[in-house]
C-alpha positions in Angstrom: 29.2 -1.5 -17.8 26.4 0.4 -19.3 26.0 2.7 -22.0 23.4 5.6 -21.5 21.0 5.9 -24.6 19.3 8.7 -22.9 20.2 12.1 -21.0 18.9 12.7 -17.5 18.8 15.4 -14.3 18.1 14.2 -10.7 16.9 17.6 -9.3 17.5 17.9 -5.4 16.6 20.8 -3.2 18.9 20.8 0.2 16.9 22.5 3.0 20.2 23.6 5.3 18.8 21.8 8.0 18.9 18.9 5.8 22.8 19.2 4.6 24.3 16.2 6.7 22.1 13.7 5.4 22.3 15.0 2.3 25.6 13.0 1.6 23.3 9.4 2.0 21.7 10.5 -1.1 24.9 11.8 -3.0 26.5 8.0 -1.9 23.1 6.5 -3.6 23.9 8.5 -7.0 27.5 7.8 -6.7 27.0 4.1 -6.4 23.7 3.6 -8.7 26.2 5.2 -11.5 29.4 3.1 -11.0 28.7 0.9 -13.9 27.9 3.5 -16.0 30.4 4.6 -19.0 28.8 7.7 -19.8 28.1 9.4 -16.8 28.2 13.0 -18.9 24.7 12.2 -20.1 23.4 12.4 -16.6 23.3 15.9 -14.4 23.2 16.6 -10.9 21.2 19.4 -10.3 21.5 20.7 -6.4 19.7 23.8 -4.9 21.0 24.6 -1.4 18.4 26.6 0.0 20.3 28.6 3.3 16.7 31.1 3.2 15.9 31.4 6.7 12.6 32.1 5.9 11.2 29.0 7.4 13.5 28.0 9.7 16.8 29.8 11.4 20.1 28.7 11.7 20.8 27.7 15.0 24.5 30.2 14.9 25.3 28.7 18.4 26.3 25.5 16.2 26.7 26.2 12.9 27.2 29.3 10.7 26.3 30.0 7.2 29.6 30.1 6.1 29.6 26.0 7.6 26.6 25.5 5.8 27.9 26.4 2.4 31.4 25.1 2.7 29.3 21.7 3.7 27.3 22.0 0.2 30.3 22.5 -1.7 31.4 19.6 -0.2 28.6 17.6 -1.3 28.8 18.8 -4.8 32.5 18.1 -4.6 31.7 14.4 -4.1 29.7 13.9 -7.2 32.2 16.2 -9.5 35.0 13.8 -8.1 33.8 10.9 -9.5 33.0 12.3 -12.9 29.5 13.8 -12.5 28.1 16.7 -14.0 27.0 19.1 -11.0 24.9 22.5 -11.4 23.8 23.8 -8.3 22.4 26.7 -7.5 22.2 28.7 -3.7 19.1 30.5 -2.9 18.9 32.6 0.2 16.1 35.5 -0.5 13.5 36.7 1.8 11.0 35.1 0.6 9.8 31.3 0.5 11.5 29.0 -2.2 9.2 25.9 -1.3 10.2 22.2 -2.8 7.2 22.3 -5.4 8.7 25.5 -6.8 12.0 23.9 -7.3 10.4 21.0 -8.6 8.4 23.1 -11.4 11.6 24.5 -12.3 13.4 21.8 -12.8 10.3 19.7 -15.2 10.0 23.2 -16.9 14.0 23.7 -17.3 15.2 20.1 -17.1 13.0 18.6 -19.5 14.4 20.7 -22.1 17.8 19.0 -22.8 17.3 15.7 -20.8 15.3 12.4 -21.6 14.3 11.9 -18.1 13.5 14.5 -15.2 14.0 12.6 -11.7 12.7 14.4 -8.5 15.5 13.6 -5.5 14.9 14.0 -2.1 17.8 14.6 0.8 16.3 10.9 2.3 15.8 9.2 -0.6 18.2 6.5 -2.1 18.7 6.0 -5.8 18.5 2.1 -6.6 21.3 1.0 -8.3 19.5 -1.0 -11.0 17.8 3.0 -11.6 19.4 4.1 -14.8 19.6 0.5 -16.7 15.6 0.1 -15.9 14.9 3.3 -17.0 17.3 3.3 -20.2 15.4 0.2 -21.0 11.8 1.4 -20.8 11.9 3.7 -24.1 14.1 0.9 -25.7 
């Protein structure tokens, strides 16, 4: 088991399109932290963004109300096995794009955590992650 020195956020914006997969990433995070004590020192910061803006939700399989119980379920996941989840939902009119997330989250995130990691809904979180990057400021 490890002990977390450090506090961090894994930031990841959810595109609804990209909910499904989104549970390969949350079983990454579940299973890099396993081995660690103090999970309470790391955050899970989700952004389901439902804007059709870009894209619209194909209603002849799917409705928002799907879409959202799915994200809950993600989050759900995380919070079961002792994580700290904030999420946040945004569906306005106008275009929330991944780099305006992402500024958000250095600007925000950096403010009470060590270590600011961008997440992606197709990324994988090693498992060695947090003991290599505990290490680094050692």
């Amino acid at each position: 088991m490890i002990q977390l020195k450090y506090k961090y956020i894994i930031g990841t914006q959810i595109m609804f399109y990209e909910i499904d997969m989104s549970t390969d990433f949350v079983d990454s995070v579940i299973q890099a932290t396993e081995n660690v004590e103090n999970k309470e020192n790391i955050t899970v910061d989700l952004c389901f963004n439902i804007s059709e803006y870009f894209e619209a939700i194909d209603t002849s399989t799917t409705t928002k109300d799907e879409l959202m119980d799915k994200f809950f379920g993600v989050c759900k996941m995380l919070e079961d096995t002792g994580h700290k989840v904030t999420h946040t939902i945004y569906d306005g009119k106008e275009p929330r794009t991944m780099v305006e997330y992402r500024r958000d989250l250095n600007y925000f995130g950096c403010q009470e955590h060590d270590y600011v990691i961008w997440g992606e809904t197709d990324c994988l979180i090693p498992k060695q992650c947090f003991e290599v990057l505990d290490g680094l400021m050692s």
